[in-house]
Each structure stands twice: as C-alpha cells, then as structure tokens.
C-alpha positions as CSV (number, residue, x, y, z in Angstrom):
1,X,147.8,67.9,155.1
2,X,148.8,71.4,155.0
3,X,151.7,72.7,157.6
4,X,151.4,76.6,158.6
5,X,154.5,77.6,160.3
6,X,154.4,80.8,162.6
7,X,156.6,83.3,163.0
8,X,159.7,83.9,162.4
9,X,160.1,80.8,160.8
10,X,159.6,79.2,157.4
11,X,157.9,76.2,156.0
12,X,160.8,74.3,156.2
13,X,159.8,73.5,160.2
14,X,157.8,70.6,159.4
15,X,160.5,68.5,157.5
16,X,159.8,66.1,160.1
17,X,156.8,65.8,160.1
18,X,156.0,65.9,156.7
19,X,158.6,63.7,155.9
20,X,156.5,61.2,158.2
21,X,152.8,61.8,157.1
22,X,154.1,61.6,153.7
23,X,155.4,58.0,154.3
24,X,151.5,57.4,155.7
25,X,150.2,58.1,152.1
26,X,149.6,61.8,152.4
27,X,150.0,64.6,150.2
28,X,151.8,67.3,152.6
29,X,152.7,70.6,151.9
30,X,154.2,73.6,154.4
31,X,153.9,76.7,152.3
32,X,156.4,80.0,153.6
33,X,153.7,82.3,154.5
34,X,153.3,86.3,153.3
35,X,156.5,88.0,154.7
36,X,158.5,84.6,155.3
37,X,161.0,82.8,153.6
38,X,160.1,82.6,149.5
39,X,156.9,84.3,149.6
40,X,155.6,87.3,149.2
41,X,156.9,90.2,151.2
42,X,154.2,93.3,150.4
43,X,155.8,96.8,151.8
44,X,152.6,97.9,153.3
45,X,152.1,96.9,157.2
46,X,148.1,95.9,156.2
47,X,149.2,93.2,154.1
48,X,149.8,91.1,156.9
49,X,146.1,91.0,158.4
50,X,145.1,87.3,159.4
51,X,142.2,88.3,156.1
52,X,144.8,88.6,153.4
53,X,147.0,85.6,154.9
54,X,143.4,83.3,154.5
55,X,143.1,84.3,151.1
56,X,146.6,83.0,150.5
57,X,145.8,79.7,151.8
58,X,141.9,79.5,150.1
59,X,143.9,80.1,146.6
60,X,146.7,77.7,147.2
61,X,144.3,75.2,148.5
62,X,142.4,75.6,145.1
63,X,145.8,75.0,143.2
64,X,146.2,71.9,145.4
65,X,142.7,70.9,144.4
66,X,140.2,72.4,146.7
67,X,139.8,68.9,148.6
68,X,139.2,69.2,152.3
69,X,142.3,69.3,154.0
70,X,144.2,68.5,157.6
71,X,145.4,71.8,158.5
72,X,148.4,71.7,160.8
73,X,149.4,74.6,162.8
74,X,151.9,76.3,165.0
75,X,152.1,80.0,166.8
76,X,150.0,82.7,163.9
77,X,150.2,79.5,161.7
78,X,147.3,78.5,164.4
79,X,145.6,82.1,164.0
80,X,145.5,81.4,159.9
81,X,144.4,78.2,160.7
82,X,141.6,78.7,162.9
83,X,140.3,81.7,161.1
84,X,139.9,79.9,157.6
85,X,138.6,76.8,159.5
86,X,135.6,79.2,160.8
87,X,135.1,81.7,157.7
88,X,135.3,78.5,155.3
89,X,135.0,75.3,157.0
90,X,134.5,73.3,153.2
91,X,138.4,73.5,153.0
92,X,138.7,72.0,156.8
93,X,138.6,68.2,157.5
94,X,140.3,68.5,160.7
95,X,142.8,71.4,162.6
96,X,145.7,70.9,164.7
97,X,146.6,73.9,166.5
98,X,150.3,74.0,168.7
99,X,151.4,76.3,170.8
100,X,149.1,78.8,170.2
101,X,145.3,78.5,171.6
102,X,142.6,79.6,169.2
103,X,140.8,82.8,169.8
104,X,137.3,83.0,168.5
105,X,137.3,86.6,169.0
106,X,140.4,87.3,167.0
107,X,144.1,86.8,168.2
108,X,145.2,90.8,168.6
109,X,146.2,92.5,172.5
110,X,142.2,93.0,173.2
111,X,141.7,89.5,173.4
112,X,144.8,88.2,174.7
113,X,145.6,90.3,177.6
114,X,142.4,89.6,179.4
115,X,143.6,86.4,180.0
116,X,146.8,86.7,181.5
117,X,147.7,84.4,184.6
118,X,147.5,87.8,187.3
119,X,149.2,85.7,190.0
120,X,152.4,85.8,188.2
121,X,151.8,89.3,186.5
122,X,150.0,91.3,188.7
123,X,148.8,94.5,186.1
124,X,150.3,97.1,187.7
125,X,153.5,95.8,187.1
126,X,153.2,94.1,184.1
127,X,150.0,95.2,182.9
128,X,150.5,93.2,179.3
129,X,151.8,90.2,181.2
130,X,153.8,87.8,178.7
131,X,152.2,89.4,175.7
132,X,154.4,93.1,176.8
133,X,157.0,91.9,173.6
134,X,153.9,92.0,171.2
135,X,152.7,95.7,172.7
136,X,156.4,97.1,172.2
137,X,156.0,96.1,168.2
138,X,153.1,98.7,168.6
139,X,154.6,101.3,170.1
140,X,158.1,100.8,168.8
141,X,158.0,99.1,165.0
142,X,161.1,100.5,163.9
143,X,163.6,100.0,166.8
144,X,162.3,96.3,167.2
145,X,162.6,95.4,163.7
146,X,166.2,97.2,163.5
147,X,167.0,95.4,166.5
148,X,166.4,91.8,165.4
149,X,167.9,92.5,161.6
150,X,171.6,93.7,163.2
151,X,172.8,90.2,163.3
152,X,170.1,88.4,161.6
153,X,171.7,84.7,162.3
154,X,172.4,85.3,165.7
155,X,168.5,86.7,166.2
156,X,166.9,84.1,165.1
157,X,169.3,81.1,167.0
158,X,168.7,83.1,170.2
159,X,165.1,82.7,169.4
160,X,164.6,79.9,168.5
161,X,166.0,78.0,172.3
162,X,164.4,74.8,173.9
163,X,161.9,75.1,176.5
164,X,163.1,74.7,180.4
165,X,160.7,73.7,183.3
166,X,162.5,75.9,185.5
167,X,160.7,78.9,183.6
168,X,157.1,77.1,184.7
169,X,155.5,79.7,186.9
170,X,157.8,82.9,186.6
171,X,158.0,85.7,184.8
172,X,159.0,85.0,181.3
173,X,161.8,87.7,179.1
174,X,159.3,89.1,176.9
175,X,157.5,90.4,179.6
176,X,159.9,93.0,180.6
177,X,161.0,94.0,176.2
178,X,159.4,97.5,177.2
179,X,160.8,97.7,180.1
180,X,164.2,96.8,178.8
181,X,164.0,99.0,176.4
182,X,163.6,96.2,173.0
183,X,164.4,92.6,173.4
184,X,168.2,93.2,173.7
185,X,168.1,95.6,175.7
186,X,171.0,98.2,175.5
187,X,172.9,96.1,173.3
188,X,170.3,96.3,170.3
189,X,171.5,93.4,168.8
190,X,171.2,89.8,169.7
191,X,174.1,87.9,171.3
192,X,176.7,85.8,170.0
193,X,174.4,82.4,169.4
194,X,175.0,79.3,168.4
195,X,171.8,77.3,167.0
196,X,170.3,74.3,168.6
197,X,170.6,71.8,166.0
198,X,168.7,69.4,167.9
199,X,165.8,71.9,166.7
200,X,166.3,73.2,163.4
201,X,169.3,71.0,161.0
202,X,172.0,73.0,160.3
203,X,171.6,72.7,156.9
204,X,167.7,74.0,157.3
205,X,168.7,76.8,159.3
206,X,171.0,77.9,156.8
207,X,168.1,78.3,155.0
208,X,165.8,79.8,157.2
209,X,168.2,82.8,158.0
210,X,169.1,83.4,154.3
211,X,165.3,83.5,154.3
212,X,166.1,86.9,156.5
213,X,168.8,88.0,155.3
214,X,166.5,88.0,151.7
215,X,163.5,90.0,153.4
216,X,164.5,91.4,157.1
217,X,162.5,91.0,160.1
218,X,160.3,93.9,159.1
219,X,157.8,91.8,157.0
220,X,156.9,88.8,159.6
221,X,156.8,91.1,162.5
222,X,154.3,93.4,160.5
223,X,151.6,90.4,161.6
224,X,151.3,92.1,164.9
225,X,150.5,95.7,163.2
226,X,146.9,94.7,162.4
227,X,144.8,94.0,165.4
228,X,141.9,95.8,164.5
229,X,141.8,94.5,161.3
230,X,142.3,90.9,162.3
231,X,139.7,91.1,165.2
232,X,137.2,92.5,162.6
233,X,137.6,89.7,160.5
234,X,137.0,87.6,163.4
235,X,133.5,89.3,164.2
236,X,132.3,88.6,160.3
237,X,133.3,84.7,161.1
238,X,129.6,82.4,161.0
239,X,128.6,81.2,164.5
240,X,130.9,83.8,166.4
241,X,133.6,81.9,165.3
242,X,132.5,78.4,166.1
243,X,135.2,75.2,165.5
244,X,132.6,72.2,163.9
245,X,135.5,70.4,163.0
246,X,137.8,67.5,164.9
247,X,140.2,69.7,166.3
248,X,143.5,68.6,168.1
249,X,145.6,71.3,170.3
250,X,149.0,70.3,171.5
251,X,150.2,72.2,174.2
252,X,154.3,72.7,175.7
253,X,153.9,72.7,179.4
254,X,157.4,74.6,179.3
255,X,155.2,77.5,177.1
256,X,155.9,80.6,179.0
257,X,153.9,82.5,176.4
258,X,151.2,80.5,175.2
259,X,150.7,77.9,177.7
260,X,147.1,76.9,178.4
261,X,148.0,75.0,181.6
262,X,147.2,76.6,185.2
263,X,145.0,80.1,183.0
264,X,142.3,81.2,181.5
265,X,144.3,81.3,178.1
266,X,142.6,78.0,176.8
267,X,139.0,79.2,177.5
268,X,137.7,80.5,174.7
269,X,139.1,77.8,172.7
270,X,137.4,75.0,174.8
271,X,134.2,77.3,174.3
272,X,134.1,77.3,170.5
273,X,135.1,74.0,169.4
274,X,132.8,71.3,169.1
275,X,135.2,68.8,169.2
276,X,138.0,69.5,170.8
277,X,140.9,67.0,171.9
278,X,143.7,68.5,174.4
279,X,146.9,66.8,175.2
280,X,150.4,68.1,176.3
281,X,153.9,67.5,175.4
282,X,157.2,68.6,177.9
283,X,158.2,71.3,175.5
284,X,158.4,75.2,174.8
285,X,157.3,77.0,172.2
286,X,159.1,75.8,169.5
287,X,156.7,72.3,170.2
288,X,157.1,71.3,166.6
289,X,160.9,71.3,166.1
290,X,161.3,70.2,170.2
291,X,159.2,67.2,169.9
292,X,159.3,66.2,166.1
293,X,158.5,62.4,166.9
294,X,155.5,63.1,169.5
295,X,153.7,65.4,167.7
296,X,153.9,63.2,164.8
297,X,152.8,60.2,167.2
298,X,150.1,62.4,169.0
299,X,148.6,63.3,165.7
300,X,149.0,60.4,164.1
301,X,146.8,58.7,167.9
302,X,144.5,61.5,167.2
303,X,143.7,60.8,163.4
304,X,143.0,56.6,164.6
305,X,140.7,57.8,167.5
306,X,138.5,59.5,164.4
307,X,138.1,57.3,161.9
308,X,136.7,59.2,159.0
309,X,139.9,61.2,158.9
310,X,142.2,58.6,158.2
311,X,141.1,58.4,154.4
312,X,144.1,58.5,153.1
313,X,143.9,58.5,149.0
314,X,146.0,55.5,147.9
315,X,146.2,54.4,151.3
C-alpha cells in the first residue's frame, strides 16, 4: 500500500494508518512528495506538474518492486493517484481517493470551477466559488507564498483545523482570499495558533513544520502553477481517463472545498470509474488525520467486500 499525502503536508499523515495496515501483513509506505517534507524541492514552478509527480511514483514503485499496488490518497495525493492509475494501470490494484474527487479531465481551474454548487456561490459574486484561494496563487504567487512562510508554524496549525457542520451549506474562507486580499488578509501572516493534536502528534508536527521551515511554502504551493500542463497530461491518458480498477472514495460531509455531497463535484468521477464504491465519514478536509480509525475501518470493509485484493503476501 502506497500513502500520497496532499498538500501542505508530509508523508508522515498516515502514521495511523500505516501503522495499522502494516499490522494486517502489508508492506506500506507514505513517500514526502516533490516540494514536501525530505524530497525533492526543484526551483522551477514546472516541476511540480501532476506528469513529473507520476514519474516519481512509477520509479519508486520500481524500487519497491514494480508489484501492483493499493494506492491510498488524499487532496493532490488523489490527483497523483488517479492520474498514474489511468496512464499506467499495471502499477494499480485498487485506488482510494479522500477528500479530493477524481477528475478525468485533469484537476486545474477549467475543470473544477464548472462545478461549483451556484446556490451558495452565485458567479457574479464569487465567480471561482470555493476554489477563489487556488485562482489567487495564479494571479498572486509571490504575496501568497510570503504570506504563509512569515510564521511558518502558526500557518500550517491554522490550516490544518477540524471540520465543523455549521460550515455545511455556506460560504467557505477561501472563497473570499482575493477578496481579502491573501488568506490573512491585512495581517499577512497567520495568527497566533495552537495545533490540534488530536490531528497531527505533536511530536509529528514538529516534524512536519521543520519540513517548512527546510523548504518554504513556495515549493508545495507551486502544484497549482501548472494547469495547463496537468490538464494536457490528462487528455494523453487511454480511454479519456477511464478508472478499470476497484476504486474507493471517502468523502468529509464537513468538506467545504471538496465535498461531493449536495453538487455536481462528484460527476465526472462517478462517470469514469468502473467500479466505484462511495461512502462518507463526519469530517473536513483533513479526513485522514480527523478520522484515523474509520478510514482505516472503511478501507479495511472495502478490501473484504473484494476479495482478490485482500492477497496479502505472508498473510
């Protein structure tokens, strides 16, 4: 099994769960992805198209072996995962996607944005609905990056905050980060913030921000620079981008972003998969470090109810 974290995280997201699967006989590995943690961190905004990210994961996957794999997914973790699922589906057993809904067509702006819920963001006064935080790393790199890396700790515990069902059904914070002028608005810097340590371990978040302290925010948020790029790659995919594998996707109801429930947002996923399994979880984003014991549960439900993946070597 093979863990993809998202941004701005590291691989050190799925302790829990790999520290689980492991215990079920398999071999489990969460890689830091180009731009995160004790990767890789290219200067050049390009190196962070979806493309070059797969190749990462094709050659690691030969170093592990080359066996078909369970790739397990969260946020661009899922974008990575989905795309090397389509372009080459030998190194795919199975795909679990969370929190973010595969997008045949590519994940970039084009493809997102058409399917924002218009009943709570009507376009002409949030024309990029939810995804406005993504289009201000367009059209402001610079002043969002130096906004995030002026108190790099506090940045990413401010982030990094549970879901809250009171959020269902209005208009989420990064939909107004133009508006606002960055995600801090006039302060440029986060606010004083204490992390949740009922989502990352103290000791692990320690880690994960002397990850950025290392690096900046400049490399992980140069992921959403290459739209074009990424939705190219998508277009040269076999079978327009087709899913033939088992593929789970875990939503968080709580998901102001990337919430399939109530929107068109889960369409073209349901469309491109073969065999596709939904379920839900009462979470936010951060699904994976919210609900460490239920997605291991749901996944481990999922892997029982087909058969042929639970061939565990040595199991």
């Amino acid at each position: 099994m093979i863990f993809l974290h998202g941004w701005p995280s590291i691989g050190l997201m799925w302790r829990a769960q790999m520290d689980a699967f492991a215990a079920d006989g398999w071999h489990c590995v969460a890689p830091d992805l180009r731009g995160f943690g004790g990767s890789s961190a290219p200067a050049a905004n390009d190196a962070y198209a979806i493309e070059q990210v797969v190749a990462d994961m094709a050659e690691l996957h030969d170093h592990l072996g080359g066996k078909p794999a369970i790739w397990v997914s969260h946020d661009w973790g899922v974008v990575v995962a989905g795309e090397l699922a389509t372009h080459e589906p030998n190194r795919s057993r199975a795909v679990v996607l969370t929190s973010l809904a595969y997008q045949p067509g590519g994940h970039a702006l084009r493809t997102v944005v058409p399917l924002v819920d218009r009943t709570i963001y009507p376009a002409d006064r949030y024309p990029d609905g939810q995804w406005d935080y993504y289009r201000y790393y367009t059209t402001h790199f610079e002043a969002a990056v130096a906004d995030l890396d002026a108190d790099k700790a506090a940045s990413l515990a401010s982030i990094f905050r549970p879901g809250d069902p009171a959020g269902v059904g209005k208009v989420s914070p990064n939909a107004v980060v133009t508006r606002n002028g960055g995600r801090f608005g006039a302060a440029h810097r986060a606010p004083a913030t204490q992390p949740d340590p009922a989502l990352w371990p103290l000791a692990d978040f320690d880690v994960l921000v002397q990850a950025f302290e290392a690096h900046g925010f400049r490399p992980a948020c140069a992921w959403y620079l290459n739209d074009d790029a990424n939705i190219a790659y998508a277009r040269r995919a076999p079978n327009s981008g087709r899913l033939s594998q088992p593929v789970l996707f875990v939503n968080g109801d709580f998901d102001q972003i990337c919430s399939i429930t109530g929107n068109r947002q889960g369409d073209p996923m349901r469309a491109a998969c073969t065999d596709l399994t939904v379920t839900s979880m009462p979470s936010g984003h951060w699904l994976p470090l919210e609900r460490k014991t239920e997605l291991v549960l749901a996944i481990r439900s999922w892997l029982q109810s087909k058969n042929a993946l639970m061939a565990v070597v040595g199991k």
